[in-house]
N, C-alpha and C positions, 0 to 999 in steps of 0.2 A: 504494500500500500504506500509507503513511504515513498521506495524508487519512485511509484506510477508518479508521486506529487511533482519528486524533484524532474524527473523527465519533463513532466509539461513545462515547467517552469523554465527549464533549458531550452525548451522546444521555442518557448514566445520570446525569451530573451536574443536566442540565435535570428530566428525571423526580424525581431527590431533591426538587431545589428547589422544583416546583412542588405534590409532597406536602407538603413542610413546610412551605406558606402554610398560614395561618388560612383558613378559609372565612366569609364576611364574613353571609351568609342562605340558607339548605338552605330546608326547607318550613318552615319555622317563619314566612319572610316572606310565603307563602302565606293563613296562616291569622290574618296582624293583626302578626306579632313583630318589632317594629322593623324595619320597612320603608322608610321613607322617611328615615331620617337619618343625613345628611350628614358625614364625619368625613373629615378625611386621614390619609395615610400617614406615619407616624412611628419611627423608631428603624430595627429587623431586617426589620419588614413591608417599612419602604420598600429597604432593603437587598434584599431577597429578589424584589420588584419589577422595582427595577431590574436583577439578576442574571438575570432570567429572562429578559427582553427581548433584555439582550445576549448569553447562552443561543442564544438563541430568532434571531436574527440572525445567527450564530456558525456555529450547525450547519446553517441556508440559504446563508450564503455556499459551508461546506465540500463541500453537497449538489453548489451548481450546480457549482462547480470540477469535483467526482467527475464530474459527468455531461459537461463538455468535455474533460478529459483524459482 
């Protein structure tokens, strides 16, 4: 019961975070718009990066746990 809570809670958290990245090229890099260059991740971006991942690792570990016990 526990896991179920904290999974959801990973679940909604992961979802915000991954809305509130920037999106880095839509169609725009389709038709010529800044397409090929090169920049790293700096400040919130890379914050919000790295949050996802560990997100994103968080609520697979809690998954597989849910599915052996």
């Amino acid at each position: 019961m526990t896991l179920n809570i904290i999974q959801i809670i990973i679940a909604i958290i992961l979802i915000a975070v991954i809305l509130i990245q920037h999106k880095g090229s839509g169609l725009g890099a389709v038709f010529g718009g800044e397409g090929n260059i090169y920049r790293t991740k700096r400040g919130l971006e890379k914050t919000l990066h790295i949050a996802t991942i560990v997100l994103a690792i968080g609520f697979l570990s809690i998954a597989l746990l849910n599915v052996l016990y």
